[in-house]
C-alpha positions as CSV (number, residue, x, y, z in Angstrom):
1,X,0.0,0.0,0.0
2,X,1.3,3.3,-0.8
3,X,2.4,5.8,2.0
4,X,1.9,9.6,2.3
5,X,4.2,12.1,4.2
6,X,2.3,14.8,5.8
7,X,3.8,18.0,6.7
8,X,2.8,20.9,8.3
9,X,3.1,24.2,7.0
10,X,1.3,26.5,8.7
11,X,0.0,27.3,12.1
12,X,-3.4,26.3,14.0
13,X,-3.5,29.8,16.0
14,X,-6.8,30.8,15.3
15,X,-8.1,27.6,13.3
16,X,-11.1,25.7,14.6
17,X,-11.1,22.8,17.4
18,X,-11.5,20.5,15.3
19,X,-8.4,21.0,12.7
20,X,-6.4,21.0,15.8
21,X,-7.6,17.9,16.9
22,X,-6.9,16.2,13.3
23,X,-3.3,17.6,13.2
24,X,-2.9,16.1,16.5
25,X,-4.5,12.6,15.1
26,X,-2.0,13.1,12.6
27,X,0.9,13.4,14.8
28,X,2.0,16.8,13.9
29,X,2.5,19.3,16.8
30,X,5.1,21.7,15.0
31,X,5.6,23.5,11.7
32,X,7.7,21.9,8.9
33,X,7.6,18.9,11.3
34,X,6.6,15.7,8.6
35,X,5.0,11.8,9.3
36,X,4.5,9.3,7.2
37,X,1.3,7.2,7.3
38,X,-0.6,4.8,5.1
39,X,-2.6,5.8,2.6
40,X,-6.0,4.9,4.0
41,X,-9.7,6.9,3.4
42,X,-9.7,7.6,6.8
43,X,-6.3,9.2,6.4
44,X,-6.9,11.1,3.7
45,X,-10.5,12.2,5.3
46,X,-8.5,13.7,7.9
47,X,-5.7,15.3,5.3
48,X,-9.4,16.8,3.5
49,X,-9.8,18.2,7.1
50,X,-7.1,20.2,7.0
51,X,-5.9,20.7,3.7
52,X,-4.9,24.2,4.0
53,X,-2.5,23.7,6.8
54,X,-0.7,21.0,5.4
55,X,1.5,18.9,2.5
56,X,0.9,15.8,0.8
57,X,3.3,13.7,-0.8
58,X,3.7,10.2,-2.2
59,X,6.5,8.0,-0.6
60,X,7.4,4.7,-1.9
């Protein structure tokens, strides 16, 4: 199954609970920090969630 890194690139000051909450799911707590993680619909439900905070890339 194909992975995704997921990186943060902005900030949650002033975004909503619930963004916060999915970065944290995620595992990202700073900016420019990066996981990787299956590519899953329940991942990419929660990269949807927060597209405008974050980056998505293909890993092999």
């Amino acid at each position: 199954m194909t992975q995704l890194r997921i990186t943060q690139r902005k900030s949650v000051i002033s975004e909503k609970q619930n963004q916060r909450d999915t970065l944290r799911t995620l595992g990202l707590k700073k900016i420019r920090q990066s996981v990787v993680r299956e590519d899953t619909p329940q991942v990419r439900g929660m990269i949807r969630t927060v597209a405008h905070l974050v980056t998505v890339e293909e890993v092999d």
